[in-house]
mmCIF file as Biopython writes it, N, C-alpha, C and O atoms, coordinates in Angstrom:
data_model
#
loop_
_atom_site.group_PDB
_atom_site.id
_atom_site.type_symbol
_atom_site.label_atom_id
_atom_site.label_alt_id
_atom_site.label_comp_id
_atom_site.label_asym_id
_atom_site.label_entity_id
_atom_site.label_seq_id
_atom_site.pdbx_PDB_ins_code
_atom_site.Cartn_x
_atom_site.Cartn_y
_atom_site.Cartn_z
_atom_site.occupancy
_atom_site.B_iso_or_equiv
_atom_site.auth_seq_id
_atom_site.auth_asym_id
_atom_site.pdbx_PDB_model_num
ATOM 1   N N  . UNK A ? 1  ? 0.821   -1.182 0.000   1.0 0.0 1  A 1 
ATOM 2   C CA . UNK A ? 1  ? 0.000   0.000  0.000   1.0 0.0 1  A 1 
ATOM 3   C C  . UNK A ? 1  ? 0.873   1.257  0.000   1.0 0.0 1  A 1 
ATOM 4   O O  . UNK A ? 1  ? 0.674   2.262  -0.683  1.0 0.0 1  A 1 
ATOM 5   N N  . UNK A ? 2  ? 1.931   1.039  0.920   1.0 0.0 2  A 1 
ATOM 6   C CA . UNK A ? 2  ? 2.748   2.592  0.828   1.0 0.0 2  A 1 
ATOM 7   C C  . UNK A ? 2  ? 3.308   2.483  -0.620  1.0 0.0 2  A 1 
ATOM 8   O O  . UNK A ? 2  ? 3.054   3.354  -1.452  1.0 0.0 2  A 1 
ATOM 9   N N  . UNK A ? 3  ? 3.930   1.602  -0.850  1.0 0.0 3  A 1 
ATOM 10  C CA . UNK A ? 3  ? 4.404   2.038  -2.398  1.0 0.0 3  A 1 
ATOM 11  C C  . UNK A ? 3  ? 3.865   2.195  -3.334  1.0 0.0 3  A 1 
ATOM 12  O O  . UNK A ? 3  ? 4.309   2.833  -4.289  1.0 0.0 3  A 1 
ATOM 13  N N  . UNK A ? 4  ? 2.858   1.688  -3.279  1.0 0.0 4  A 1 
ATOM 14  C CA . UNK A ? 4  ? 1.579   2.061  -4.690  1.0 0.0 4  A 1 
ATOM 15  C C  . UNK A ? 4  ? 1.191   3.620  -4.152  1.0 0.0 4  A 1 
ATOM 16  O O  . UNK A ? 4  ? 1.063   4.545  -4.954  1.0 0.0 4  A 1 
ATOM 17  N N  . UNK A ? 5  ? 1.077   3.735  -3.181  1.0 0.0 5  A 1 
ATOM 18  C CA . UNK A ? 5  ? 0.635   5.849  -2.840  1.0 0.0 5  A 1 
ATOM 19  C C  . UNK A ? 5  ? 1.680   6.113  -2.959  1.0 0.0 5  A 1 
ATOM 20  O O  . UNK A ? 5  ? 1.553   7.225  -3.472  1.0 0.0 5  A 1 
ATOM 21  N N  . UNK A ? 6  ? 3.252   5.863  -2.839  1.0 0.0 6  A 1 
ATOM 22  C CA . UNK A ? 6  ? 3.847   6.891  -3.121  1.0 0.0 6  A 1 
ATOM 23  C C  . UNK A ? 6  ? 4.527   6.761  -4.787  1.0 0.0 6  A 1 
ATOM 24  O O  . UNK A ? 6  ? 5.139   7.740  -5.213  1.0 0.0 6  A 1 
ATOM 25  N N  . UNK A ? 7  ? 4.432   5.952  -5.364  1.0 0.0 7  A 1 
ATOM 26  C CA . UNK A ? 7  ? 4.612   5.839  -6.312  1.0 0.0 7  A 1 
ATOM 27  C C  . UNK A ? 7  ? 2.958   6.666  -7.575  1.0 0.0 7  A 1 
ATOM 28  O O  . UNK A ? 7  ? 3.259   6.968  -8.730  1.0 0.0 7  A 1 
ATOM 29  N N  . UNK A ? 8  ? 1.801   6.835  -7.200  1.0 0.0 8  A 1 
ATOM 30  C CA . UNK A ? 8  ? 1.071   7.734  -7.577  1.0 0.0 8  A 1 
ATOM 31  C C  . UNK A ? 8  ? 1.221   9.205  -7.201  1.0 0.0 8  A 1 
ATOM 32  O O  . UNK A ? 8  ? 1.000   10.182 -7.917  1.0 0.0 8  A 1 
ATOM 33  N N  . UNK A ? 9  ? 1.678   9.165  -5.821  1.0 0.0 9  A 1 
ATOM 34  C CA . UNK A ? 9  ? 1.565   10.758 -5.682  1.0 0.0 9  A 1 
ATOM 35  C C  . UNK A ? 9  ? 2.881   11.413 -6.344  1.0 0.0 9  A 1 
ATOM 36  O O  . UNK A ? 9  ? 2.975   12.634 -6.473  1.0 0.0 9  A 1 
ATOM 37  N N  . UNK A ? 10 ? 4.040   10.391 -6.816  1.0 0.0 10 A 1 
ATOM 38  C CA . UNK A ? 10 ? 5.508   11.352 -7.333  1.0 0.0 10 A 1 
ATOM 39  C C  . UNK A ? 10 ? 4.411   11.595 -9.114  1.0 0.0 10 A 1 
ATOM 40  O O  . UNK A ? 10 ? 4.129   12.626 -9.724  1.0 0.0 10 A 1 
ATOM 41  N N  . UNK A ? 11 ? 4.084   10.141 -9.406  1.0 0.0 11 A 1 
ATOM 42  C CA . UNK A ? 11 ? 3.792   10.430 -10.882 1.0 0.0 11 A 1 
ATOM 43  C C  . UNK A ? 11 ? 2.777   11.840 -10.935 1.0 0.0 11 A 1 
ATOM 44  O O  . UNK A ? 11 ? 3.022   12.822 -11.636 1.0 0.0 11 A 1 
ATOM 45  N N  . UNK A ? 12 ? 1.792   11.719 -10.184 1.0 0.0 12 A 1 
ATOM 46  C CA . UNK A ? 12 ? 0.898   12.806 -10.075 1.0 0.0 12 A 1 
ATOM 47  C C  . UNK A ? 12 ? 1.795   14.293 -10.184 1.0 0.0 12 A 1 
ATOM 48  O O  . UNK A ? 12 ? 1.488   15.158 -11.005 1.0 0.0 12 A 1 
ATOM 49  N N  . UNK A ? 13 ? 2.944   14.438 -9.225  1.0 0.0 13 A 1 
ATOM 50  C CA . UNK A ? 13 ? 3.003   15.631 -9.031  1.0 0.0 13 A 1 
ATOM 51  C C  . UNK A ? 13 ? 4.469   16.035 -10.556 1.0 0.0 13 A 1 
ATOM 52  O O  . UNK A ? 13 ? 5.106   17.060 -10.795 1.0 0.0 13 A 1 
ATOM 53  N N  . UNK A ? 14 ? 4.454   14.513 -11.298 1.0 0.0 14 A 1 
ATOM 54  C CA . UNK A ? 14 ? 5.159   15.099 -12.287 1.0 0.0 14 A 1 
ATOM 55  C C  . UNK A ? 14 ? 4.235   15.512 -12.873 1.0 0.0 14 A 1 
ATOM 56  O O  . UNK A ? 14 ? 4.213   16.699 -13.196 1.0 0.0 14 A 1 
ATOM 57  N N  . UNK A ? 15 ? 3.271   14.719 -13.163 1.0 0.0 15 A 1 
ATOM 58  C CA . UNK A ? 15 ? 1.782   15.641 -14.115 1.0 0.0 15 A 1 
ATOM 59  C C  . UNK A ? 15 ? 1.929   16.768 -14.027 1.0 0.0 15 A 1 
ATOM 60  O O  . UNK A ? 15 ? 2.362   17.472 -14.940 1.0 0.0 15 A 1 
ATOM 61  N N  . UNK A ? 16 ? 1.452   17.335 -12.425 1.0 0.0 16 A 1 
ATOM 62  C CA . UNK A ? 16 ? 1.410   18.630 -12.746 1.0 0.0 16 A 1 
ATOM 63  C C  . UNK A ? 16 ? 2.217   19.585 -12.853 1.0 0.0 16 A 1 
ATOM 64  O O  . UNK A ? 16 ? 1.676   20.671 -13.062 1.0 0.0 16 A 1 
ATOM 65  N N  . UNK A ? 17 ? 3.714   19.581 -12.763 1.0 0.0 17 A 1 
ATOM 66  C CA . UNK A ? 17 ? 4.488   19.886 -12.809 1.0 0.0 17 A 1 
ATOM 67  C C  . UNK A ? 17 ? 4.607   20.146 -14.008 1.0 0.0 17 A 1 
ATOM 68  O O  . UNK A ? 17 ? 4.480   21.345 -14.258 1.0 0.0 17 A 1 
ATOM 69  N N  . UNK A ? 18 ? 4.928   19.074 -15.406 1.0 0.0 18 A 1 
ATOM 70  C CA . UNK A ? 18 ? 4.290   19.265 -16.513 1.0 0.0 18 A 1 
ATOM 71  C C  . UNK A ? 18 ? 3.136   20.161 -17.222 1.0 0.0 18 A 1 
ATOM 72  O O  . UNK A ? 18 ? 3.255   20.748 -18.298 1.0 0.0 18 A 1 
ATOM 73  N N  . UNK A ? 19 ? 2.140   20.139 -16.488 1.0 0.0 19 A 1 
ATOM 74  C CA . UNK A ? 19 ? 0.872   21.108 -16.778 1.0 0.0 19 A 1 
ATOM 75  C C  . UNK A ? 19 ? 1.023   22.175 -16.575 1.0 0.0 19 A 1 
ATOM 76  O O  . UNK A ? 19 ? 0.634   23.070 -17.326 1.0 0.0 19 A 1 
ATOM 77  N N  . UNK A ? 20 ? 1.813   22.396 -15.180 1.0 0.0 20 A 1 
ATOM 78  C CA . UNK A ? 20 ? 2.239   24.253 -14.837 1.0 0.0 20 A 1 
ATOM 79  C C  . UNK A ? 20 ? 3.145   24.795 -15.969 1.0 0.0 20 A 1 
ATOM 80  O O  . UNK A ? 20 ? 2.839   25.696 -16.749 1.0 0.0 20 A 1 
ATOM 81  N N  . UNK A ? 21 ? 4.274   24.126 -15.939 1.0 0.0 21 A 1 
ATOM 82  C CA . UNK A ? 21 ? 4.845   24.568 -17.414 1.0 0.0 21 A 1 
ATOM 83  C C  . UNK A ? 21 ? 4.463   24.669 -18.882 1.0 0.0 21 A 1 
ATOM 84  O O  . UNK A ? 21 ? 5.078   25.263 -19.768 1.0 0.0 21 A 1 
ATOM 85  N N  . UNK A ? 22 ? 3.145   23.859 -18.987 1.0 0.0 22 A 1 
ATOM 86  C CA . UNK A ? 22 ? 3.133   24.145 -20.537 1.0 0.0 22 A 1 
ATOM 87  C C  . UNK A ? 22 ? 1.584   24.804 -20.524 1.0 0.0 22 A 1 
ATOM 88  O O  . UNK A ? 22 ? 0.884   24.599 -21.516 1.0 0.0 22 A 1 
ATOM 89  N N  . UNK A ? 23 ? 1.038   25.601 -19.396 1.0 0.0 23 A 1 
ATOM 90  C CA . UNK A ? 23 ? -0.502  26.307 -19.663 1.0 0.0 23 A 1 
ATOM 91  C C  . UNK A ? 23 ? -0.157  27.530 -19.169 1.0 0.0 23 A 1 
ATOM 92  O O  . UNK A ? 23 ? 0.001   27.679 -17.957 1.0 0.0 23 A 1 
ATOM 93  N N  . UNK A ? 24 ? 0.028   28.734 -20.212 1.0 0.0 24 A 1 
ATOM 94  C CA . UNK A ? 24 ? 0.506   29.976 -20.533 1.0 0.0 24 A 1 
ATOM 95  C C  . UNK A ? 24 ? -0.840  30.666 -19.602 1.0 0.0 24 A 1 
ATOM 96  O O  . UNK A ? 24 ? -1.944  30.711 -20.145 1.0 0.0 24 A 1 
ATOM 97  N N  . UNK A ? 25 ? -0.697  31.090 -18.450 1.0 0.0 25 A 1 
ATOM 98  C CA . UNK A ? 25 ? -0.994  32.108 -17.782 1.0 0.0 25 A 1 
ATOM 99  C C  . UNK A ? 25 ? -0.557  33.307 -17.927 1.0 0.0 25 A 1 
ATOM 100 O O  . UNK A ? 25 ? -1.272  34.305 -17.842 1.0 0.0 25 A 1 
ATOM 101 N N  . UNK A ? 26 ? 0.774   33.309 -18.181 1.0 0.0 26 A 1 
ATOM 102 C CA . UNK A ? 26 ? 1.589   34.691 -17.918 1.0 0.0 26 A 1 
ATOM 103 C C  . UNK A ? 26 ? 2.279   34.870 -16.714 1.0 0.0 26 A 1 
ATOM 104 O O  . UNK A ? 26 ? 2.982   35.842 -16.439 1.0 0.0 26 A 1 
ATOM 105 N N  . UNK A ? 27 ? 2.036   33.815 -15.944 1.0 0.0 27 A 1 
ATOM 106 C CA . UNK A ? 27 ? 2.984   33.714 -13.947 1.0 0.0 27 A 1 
ATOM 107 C C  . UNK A ? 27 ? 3.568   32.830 -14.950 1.0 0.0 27 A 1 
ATOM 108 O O  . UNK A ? 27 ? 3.083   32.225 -15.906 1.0 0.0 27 A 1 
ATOM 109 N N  . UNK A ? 28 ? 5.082   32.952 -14.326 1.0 0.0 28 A 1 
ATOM 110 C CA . UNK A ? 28 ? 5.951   31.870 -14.572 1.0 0.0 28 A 1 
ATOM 111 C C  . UNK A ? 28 ? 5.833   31.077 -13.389 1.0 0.0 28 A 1 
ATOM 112 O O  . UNK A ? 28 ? 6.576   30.099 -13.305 1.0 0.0 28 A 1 
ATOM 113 N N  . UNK A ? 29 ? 5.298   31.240 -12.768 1.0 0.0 29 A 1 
ATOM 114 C CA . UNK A ? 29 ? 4.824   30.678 -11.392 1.0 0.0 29 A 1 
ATOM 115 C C  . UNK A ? 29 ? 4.138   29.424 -11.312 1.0 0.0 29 A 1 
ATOM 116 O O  . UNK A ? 29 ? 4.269   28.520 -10.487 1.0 0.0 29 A 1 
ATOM 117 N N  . UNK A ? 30 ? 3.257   29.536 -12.476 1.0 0.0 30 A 1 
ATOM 118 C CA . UNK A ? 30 ? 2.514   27.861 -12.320 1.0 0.0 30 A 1 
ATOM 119 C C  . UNK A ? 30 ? 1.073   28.843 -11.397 1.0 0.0 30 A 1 
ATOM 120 O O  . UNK A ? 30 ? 1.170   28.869 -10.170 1.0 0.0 30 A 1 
ATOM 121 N N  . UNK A ? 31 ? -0.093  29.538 -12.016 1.0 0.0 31 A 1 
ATOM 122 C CA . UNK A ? 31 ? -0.928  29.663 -11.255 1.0 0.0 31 A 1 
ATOM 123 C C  . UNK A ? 31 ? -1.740  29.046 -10.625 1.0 0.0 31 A 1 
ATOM 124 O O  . UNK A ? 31 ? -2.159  29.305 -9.496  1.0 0.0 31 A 1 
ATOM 125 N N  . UNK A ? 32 ? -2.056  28.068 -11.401 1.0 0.0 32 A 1 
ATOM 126 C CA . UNK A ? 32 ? -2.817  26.596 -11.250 1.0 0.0 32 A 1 
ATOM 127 C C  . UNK A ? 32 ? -2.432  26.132 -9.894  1.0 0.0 32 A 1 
ATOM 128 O O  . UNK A ? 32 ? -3.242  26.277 -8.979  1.0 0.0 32 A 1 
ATOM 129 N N  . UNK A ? 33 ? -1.123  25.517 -9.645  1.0 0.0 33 A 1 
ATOM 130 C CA . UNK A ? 33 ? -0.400  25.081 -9.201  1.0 0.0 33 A 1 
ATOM 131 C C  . UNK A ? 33 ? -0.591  23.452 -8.604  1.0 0.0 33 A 1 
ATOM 132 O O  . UNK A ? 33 ? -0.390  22.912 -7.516  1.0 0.0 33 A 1 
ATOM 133 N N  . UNK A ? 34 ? -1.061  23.025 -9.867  1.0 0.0 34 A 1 
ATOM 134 C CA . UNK A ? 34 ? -1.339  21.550 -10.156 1.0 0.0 34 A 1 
ATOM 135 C C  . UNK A ? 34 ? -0.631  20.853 -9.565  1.0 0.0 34 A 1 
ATOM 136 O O  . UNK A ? 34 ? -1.128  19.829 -9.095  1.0 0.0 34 A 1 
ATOM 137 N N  . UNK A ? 35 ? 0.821   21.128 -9.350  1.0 0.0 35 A 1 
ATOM 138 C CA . UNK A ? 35 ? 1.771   20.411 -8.907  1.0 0.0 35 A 1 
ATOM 139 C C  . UNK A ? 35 ? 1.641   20.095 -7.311  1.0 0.0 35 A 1 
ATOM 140 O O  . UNK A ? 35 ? 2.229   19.299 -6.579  1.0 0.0 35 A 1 
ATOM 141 N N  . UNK A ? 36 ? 0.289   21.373 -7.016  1.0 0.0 36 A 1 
ATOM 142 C CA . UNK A ? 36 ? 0.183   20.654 -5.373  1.0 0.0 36 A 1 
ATOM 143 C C  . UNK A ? 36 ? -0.786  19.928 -5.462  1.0 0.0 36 A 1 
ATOM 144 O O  . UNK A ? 36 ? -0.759  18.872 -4.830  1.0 0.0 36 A 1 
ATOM 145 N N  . UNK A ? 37 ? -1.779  20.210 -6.154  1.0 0.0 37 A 1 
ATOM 146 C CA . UNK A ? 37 ? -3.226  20.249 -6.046  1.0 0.0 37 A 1 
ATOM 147 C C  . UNK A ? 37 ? -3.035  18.644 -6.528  1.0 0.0 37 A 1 
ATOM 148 O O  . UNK A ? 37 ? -3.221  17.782 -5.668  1.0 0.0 37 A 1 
ATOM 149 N N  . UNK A ? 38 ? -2.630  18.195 -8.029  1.0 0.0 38 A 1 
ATOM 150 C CA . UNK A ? 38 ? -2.540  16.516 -8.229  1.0 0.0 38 A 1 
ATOM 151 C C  . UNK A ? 38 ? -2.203  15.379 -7.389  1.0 0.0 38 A 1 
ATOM 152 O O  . UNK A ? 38 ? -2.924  14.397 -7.211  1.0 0.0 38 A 1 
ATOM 153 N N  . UNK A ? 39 ? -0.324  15.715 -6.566  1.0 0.0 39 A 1 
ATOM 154 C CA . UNK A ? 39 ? -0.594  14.848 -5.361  1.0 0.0 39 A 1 
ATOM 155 C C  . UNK A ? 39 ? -1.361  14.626 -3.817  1.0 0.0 39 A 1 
ATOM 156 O O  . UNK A ? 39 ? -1.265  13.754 -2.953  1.0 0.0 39 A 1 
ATOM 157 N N  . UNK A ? 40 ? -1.988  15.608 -3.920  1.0 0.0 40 A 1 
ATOM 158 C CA . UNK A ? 40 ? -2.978  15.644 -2.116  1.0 0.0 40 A 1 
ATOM 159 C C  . UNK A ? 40 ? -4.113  15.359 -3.327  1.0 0.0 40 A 1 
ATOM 160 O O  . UNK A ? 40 ? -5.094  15.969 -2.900  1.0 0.0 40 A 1 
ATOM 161 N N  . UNK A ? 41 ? -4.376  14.946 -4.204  1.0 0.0 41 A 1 
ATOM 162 C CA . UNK A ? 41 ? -5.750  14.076 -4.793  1.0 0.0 41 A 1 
ATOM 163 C C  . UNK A ? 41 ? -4.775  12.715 -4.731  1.0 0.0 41 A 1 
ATOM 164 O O  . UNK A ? 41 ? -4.886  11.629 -4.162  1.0 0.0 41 A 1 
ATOM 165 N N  . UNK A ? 42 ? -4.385  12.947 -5.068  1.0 0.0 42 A 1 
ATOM 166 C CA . UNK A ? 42 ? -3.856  10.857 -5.676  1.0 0.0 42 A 1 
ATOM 167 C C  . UNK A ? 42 ? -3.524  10.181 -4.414  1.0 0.0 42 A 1 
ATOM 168 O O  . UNK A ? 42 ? -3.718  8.982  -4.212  1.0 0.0 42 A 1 
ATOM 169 N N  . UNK A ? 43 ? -2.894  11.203 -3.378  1.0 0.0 43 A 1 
ATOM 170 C CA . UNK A ? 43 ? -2.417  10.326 -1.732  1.0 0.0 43 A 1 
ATOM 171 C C  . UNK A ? 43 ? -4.264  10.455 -0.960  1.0 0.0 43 A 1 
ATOM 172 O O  . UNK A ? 43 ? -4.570  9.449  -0.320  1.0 0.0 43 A 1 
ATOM 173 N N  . UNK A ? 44 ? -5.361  11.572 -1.021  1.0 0.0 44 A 1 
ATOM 174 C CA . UNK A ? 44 ? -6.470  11.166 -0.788  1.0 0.0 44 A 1 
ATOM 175 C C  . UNK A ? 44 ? -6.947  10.042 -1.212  1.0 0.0 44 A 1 
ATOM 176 O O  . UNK A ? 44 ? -7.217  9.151  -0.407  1.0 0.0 44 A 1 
ATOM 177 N N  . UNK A ? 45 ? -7.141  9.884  -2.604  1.0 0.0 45 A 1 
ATOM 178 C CA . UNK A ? 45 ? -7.716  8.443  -3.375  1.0 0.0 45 A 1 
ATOM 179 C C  . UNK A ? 45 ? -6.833  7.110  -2.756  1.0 0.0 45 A 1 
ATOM 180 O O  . UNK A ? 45 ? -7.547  6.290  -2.178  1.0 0.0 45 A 1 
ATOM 181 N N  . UNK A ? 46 ? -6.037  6.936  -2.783  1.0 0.0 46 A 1 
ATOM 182 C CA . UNK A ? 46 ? -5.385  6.267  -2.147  1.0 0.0 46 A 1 
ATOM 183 C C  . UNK A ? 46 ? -5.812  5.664  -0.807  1.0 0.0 46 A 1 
ATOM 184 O O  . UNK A ? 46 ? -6.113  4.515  -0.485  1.0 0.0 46 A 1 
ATOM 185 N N  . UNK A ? 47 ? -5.738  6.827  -0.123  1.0 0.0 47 A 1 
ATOM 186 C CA . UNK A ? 47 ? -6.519  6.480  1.217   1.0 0.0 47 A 1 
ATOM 187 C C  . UNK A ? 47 ? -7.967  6.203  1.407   1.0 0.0 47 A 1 
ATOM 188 O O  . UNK A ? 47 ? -8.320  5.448  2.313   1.0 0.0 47 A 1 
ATOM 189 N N  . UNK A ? 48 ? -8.796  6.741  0.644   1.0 0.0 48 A 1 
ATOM 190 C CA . UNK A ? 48 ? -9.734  6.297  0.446   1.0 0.0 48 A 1 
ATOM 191 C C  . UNK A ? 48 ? -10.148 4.586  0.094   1.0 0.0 48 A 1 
ATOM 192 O O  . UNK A ? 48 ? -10.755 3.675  0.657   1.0 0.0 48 A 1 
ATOM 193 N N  . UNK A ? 49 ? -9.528  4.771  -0.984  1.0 0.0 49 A 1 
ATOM 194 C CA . UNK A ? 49 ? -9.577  3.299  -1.436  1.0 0.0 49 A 1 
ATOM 195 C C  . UNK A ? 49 ? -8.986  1.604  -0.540  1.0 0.0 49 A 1 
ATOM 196 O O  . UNK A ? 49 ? -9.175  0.392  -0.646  1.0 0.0 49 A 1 
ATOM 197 N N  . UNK A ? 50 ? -8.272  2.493  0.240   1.0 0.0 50 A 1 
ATOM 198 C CA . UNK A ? 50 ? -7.503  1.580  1.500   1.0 0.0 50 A 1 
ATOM 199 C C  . UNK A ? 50 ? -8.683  1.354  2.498   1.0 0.0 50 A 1 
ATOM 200 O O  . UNK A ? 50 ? -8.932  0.366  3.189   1.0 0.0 50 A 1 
ATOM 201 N N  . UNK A ? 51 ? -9.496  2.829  2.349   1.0 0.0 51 A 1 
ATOM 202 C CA . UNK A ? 51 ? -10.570 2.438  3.799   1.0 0.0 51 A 1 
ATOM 203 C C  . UNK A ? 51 ? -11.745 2.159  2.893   1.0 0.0 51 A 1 
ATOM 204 O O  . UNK A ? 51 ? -12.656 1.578  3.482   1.0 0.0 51 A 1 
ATOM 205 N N  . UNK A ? 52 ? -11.914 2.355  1.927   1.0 0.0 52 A 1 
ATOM 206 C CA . UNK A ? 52 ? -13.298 1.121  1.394   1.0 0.0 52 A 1 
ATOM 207 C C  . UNK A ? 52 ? -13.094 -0.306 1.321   1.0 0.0 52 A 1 
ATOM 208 O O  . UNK A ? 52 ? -13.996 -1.079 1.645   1.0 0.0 52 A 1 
ATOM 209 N N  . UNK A ? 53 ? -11.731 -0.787 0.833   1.0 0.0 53 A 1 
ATOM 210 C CA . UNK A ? 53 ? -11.681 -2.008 0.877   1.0 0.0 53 A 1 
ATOM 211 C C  . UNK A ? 53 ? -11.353 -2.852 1.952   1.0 0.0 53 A 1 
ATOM 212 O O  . UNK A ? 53 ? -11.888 -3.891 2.338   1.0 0.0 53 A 1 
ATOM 213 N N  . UNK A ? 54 ? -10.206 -2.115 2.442   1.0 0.0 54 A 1 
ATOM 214 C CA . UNK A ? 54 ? -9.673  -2.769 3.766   1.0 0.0 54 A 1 
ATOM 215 C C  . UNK A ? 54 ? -8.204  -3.767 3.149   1.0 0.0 54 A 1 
ATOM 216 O O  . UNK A ? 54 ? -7.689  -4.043 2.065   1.0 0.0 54 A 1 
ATOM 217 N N  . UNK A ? 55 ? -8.085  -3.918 3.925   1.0 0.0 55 A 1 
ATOM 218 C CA . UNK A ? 55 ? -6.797  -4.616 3.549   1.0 0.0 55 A 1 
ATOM 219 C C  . UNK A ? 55 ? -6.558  -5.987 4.432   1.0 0.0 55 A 1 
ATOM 220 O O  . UNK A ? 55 ? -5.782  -6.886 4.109   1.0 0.0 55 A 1 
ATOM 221 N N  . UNK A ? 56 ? -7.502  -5.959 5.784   1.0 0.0 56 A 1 
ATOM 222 C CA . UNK A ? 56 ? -7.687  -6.921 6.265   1.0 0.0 56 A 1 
ATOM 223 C C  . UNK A ? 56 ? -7.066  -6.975 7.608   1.0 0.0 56 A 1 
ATOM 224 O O  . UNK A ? 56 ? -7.582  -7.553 8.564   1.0 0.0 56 A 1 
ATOM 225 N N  . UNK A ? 57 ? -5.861  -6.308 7.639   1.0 0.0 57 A 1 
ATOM 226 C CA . UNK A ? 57 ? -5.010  -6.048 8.384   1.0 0.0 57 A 1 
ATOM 227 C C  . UNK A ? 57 ? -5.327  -5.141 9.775   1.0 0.0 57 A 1 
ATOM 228 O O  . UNK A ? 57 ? -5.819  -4.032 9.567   1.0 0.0 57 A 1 
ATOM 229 N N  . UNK A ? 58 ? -5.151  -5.421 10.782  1.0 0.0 58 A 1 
ATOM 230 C CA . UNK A ? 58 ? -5.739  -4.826 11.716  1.0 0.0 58 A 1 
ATOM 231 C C  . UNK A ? 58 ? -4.957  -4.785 13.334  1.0 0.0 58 A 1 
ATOM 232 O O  . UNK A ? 58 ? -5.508  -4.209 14.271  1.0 0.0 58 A 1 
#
């Protein structure tokens, strides 16, 4: 489980990392700032999905 979340939340935050750089706002800044916003979704889902299914483990 930890390596499958942290292995989504690095890919995630290359996404957006990617996305800040190539969507012309005019901030060189990254206004969006996808790069936070993608991994605190993918480490939520994650956790989510850990507490719907369970893992069994207790």
């Amino acid at each position: 489980m930890y390596l499958k979340s942290t292995i989504f939340t690095i890919i995630a935050w290359f996404i957006g990392l990617i996305l800040d750089a190539n969507i012309p706002f005019g901030d060189p800044m990254g206004f969006l700032s996808l790069r936070i916003l993608f991994p605190i979704l993918a480490m939520g889902l994650c956790i989510l999905h850990e507490v719907m299914n369970g893992s069994g483990k207790r």
